[in-house]
KOLZA-864559 format. One record per atom (N, C-alpha, C): residue number from 1; residue in one letter; x, y, z. Coordinates in steps of 0.05 Angstrom, whole numbers. Example, Ala and Ser with C-alpha at 12.3 -4.5 7.8 and 13.67 -1.06 7.14 Angstrom:
2
1:A:264:-114:156
1:A:246:-90:156
1:A:264:-66:156
2:S:257:-45:142
2:S:273:-21:143
2:S:258:1:157
***
This chain:
191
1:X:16:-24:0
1:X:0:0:0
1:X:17:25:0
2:X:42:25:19
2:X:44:49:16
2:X:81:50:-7
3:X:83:28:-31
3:X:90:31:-50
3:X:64:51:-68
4:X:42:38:-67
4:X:22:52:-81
4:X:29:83:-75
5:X:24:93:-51
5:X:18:121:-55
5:X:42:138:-62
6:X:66:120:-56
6:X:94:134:-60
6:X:90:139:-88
7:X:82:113:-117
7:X:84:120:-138
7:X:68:134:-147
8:X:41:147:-135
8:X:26:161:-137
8:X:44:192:-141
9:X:54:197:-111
9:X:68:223:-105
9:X:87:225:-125
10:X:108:203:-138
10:X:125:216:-153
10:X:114:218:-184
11:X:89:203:-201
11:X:80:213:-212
11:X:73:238:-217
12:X:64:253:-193
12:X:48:278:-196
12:X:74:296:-196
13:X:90:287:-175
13:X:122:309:-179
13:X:133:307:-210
14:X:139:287:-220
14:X:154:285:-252
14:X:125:300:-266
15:X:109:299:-260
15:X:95:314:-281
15:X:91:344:-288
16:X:99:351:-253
16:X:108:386:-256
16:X:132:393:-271
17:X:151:381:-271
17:X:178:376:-276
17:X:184:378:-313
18:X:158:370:-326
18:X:149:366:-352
18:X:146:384:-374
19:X:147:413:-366
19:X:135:432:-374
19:X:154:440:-397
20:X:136:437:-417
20:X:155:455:-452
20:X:155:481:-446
21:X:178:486:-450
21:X:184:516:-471
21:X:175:516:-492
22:X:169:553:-488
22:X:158:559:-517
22:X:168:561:-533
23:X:206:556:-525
23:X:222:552:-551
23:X:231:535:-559
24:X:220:521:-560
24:X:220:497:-566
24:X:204:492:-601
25:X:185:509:-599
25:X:172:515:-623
25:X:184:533:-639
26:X:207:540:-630
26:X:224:555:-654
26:X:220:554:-685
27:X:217:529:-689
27:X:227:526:-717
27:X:192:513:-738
28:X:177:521:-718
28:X:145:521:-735
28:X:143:544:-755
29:X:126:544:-765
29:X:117:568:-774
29:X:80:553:-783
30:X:63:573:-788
30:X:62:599:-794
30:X:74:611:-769
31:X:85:639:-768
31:X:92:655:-738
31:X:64:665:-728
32:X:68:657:-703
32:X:48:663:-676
32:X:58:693:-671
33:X:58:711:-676
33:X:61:744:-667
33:X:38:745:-646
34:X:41:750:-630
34:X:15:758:-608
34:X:8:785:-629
35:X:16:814:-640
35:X:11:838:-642
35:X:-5:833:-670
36:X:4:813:-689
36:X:-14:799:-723
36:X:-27:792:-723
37:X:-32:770:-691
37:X:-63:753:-696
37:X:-73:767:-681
38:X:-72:774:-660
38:X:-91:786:-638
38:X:-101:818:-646
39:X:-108:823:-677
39:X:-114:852:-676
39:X:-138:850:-697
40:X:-164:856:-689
40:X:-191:853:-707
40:X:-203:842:-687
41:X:-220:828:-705
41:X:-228:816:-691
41:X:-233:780:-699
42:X:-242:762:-673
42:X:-226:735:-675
42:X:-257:722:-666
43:X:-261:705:-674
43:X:-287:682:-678
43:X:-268:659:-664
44:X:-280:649:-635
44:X:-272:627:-628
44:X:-299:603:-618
45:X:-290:578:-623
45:X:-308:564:-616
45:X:-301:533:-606
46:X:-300:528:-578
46:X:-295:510:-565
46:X:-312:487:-542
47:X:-298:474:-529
47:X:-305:457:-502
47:X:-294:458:-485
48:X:-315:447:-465
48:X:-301:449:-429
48:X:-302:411:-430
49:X:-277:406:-414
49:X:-284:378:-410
49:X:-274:377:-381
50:X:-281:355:-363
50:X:-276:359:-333
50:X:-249:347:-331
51:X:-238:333:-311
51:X:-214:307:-317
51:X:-214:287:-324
52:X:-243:273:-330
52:X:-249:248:-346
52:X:-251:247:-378
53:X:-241:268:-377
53:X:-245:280:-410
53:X:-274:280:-413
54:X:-291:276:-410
54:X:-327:285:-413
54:X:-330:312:-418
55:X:-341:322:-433
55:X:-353:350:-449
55:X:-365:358:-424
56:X:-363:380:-408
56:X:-386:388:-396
56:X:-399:422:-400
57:X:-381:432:-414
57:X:-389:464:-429
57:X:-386:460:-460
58:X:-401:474:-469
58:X:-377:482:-504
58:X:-393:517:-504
59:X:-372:529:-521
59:X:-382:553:-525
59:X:-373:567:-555
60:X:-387:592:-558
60:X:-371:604:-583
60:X:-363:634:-577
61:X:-345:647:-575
61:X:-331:666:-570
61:X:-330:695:-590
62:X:-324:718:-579
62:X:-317:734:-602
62:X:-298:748:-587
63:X:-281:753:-589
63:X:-251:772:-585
63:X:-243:794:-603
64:X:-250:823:-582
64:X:-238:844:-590
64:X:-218:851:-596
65:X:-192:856:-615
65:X:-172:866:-605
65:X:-158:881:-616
66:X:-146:907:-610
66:X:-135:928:-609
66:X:-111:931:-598
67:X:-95:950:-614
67:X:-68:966:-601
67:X:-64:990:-604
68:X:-52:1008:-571
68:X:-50:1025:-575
68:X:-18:1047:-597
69:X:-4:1063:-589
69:X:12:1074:-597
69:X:37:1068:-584
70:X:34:1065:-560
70:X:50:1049:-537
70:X:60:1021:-542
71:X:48:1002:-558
71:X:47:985:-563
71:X:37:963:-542
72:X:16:977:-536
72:X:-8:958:-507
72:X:-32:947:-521
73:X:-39:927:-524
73:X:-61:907:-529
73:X:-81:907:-513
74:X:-100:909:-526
74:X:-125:898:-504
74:X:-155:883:-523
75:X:-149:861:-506
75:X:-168:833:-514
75:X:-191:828:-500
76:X:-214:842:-520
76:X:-239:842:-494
76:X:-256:821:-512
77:X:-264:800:-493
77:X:-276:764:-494
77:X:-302:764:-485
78:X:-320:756:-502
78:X:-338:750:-495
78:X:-350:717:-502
79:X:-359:700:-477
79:X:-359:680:-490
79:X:-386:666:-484
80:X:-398:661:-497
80:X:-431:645:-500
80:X:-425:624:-490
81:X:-436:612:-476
81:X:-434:575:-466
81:X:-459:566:-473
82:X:-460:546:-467
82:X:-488:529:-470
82:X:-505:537:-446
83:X:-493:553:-428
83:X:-508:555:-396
83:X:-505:581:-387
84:X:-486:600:-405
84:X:-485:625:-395
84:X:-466:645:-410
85:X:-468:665:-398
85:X:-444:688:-414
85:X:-428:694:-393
86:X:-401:696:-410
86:X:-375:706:-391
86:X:-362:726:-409
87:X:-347:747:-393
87:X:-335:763:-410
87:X:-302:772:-392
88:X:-287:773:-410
88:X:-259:785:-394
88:X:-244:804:-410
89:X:-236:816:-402
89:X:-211:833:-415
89:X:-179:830:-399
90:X:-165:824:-423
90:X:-140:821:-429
90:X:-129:849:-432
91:X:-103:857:-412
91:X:-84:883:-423
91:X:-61:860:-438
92:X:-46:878:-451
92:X:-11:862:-463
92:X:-1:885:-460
93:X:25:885:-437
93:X:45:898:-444
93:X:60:892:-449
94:X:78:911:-472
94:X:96:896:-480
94:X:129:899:-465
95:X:142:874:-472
95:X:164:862:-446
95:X:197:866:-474
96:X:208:885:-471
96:X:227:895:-490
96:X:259:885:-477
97:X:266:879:-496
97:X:307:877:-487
97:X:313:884:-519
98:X:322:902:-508
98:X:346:903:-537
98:X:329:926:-563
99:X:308:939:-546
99:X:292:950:-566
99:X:273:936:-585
100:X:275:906:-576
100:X:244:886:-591
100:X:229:882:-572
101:X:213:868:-570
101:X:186:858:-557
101:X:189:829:-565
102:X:198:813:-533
102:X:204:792:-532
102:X:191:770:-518
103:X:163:780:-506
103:X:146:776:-493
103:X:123:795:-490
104:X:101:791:-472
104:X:82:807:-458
104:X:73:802:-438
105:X:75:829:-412
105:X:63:818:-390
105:X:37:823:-394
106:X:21:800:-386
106:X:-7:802:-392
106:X:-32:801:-361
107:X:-48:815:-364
107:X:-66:819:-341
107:X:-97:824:-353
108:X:-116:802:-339
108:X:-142:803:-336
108:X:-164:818:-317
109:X:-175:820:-322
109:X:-203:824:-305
109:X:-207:804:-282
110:X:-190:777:-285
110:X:-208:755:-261
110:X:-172:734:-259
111:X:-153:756:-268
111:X:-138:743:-266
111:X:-117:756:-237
112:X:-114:748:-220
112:X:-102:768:-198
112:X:-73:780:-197
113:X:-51:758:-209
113:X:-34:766:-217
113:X:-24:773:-247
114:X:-7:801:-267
114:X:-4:798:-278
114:X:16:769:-287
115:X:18:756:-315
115:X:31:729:-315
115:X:49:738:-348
116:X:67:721:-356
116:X:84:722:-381
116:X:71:711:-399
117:X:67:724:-424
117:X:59:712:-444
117:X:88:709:-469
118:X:96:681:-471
118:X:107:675:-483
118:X:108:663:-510
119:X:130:674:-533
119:X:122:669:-558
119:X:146:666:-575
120:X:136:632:-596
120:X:164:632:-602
120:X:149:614:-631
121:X:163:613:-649
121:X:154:597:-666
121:X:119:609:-673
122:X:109:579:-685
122:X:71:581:-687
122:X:70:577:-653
123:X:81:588:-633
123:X:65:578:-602
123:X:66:605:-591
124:X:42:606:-580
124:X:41:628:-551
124:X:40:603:-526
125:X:56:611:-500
125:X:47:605:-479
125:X:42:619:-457
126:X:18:614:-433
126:X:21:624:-411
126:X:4:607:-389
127:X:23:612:-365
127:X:5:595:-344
127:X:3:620:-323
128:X:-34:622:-308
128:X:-35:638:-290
128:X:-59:621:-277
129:X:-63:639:-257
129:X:-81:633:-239
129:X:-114:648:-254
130:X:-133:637:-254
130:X:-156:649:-260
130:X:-175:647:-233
131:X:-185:662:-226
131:X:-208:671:-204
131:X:-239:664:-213
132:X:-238:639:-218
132:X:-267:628:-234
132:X:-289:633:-212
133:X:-315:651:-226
133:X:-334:657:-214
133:X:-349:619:-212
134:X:-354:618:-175
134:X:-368:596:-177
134:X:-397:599:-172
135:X:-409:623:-164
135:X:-429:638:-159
135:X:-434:661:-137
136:X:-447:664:-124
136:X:-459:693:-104
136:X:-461:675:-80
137:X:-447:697:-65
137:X:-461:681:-29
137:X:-491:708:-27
138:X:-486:694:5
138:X:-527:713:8
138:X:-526:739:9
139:X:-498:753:1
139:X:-502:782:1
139:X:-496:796:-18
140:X:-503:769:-51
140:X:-492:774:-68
140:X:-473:779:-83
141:X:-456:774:-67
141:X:-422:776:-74
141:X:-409:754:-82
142:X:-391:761:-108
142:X:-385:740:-127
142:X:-368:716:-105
143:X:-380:683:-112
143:X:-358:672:-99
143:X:-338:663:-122
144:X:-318:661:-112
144:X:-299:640:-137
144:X:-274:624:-131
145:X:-264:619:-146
145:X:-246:595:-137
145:X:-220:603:-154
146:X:-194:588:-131
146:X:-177:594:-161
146:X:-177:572:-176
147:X:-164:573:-192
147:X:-151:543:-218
147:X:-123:554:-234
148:X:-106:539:-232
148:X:-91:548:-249
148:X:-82:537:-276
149:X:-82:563:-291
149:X:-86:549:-335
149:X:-59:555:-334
150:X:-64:524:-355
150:X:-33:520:-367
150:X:-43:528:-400
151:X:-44:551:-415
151:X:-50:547:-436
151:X:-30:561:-457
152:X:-30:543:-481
152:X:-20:536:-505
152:X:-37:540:-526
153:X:-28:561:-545
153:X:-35:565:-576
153:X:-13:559:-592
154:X:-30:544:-614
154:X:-8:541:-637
154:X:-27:550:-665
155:X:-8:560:-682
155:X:-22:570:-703
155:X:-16:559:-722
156:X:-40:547:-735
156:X:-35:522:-750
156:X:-39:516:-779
157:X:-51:550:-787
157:X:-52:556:-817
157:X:-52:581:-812
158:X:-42:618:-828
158:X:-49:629:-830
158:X:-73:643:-821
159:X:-77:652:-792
159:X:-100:666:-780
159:X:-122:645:-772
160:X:-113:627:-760
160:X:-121:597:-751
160:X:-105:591:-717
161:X:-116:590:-706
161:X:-103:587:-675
161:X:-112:559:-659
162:X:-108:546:-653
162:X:-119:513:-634
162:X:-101:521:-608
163:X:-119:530:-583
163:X:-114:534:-559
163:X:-123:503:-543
164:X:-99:503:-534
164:X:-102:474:-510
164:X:-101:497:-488
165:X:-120:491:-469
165:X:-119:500:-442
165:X:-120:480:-413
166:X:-99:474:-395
166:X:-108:449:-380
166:X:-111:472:-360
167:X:-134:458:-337
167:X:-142:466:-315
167:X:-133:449:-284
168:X:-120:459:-262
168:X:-114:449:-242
168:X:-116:461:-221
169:X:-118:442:-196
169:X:-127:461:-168
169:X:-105:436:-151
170:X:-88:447:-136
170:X:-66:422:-129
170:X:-58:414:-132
171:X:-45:412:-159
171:X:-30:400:-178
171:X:-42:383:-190
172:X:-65:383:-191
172:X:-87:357:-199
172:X:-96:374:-223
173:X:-101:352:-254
173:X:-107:364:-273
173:X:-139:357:-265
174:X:-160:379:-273
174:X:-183:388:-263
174:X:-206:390:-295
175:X:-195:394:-309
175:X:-206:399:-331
175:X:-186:405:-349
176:X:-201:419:-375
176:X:-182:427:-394
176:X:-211:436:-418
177:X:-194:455:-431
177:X:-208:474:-448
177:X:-193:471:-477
178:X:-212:458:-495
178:X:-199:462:-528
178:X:-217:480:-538
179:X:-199:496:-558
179:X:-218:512:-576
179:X:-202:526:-591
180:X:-216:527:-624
180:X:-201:546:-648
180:X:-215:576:-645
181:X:-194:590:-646
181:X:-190:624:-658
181:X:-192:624:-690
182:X:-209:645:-694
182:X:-196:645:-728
182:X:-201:677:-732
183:X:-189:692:-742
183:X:-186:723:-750
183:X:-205:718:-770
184:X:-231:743:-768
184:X:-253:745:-788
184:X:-242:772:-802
185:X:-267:781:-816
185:X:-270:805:-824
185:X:-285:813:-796
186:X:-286:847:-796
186:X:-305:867:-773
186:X:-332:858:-772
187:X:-340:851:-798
187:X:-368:840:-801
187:X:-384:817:-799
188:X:-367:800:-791
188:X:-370:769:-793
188:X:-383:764:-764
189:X:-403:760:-766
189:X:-415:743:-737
189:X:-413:717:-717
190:X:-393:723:-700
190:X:-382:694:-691
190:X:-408:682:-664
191:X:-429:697:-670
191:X:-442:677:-650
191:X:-471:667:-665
***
């Protein structure tokens, strides 16, 4: 028995231990530019699945996005579920050496700390903590929980994006979120 739980524990340790770089995707292309794809606007449409892999959301998305003169982003999300609406906004600032933009620190609406958005090749990566609304206590005040996203874009044709998102609370994978981005025209109706 307690071989069992030992190989339990070092499972879950080697699997923190696991984590790709985003440079690792060096040598993909099409290029993932956070500042190319993320500007118009973006039609996304995905699933929630729990840790049994079972579907238990899907939704379809539309993403604002803009830049200023500064060279600051901002990604305002709105996303339809089968059970409800959620909406967030994304800042990007941008993270410079050498006079390029080699990153972005990036910050949400429900995200508490700003986190690194990393980019290399066809990949963006970033892992943060999200503040998921779980509902209202009796005085109406939002309750929520954390989870922390490990999420991964890869861009997989010209203005085509496939986001893996895994979800965890204790190092325990909890869920996970797939879903395609695709850059429309202004006019195009993504819901």
């Amino acid at each position: 028995m307690l071989y069992r739980y030992l190989c339990v524990f070092l499972t879950i340790l080697l699997a923190g231990c696991g984590s790709v770089e985003v440079s690792s995707n060096k040598a993909f292309s099409p290029e993932l530019d956070p500042r190319r794809f993320f500007d118009g606007k973006i039609c996304a449409d995905g699933v929630v699945r729990d840790f049994s892999g079972e579907q238990i959301r899907y939704f379809n998305a539309e993403i604002l996005a803009s830049w200023n003169e500064q060279g600051t982003g901002k990604l305002v999300e709105e996303f339809r579920f089968n059970d409800g609406t959620e909406y967030r906004t994304w800042t990007l600032q941008p993270v410079r050496e050498g006079g390029q933009v080699v990153a972005y620190r990036a910050s949400a609406t429900d995200v508490p700390q700003p986190v690194l958005m990393t980019f290399a090749g066809n990949a963006i990566h970033m892992d943060y903590v999200l503040n998921y609304q779980t509902g209202v206590d009796d005085q109406g005040q939002p309750e929520t929980m954390a989870i922390s996203m490990t999420d991964r874009m890869y861009q997989v044709t010209e203005g085509v994006v496939v986001n893996e998102t895994v979800m965890s609370k204790f190092g325990l994978d909890v869920g996970q979120v797939l879903l395609v981005m695709r850059k429309v025209e202004a006019d195009t109706r993504c819901f």
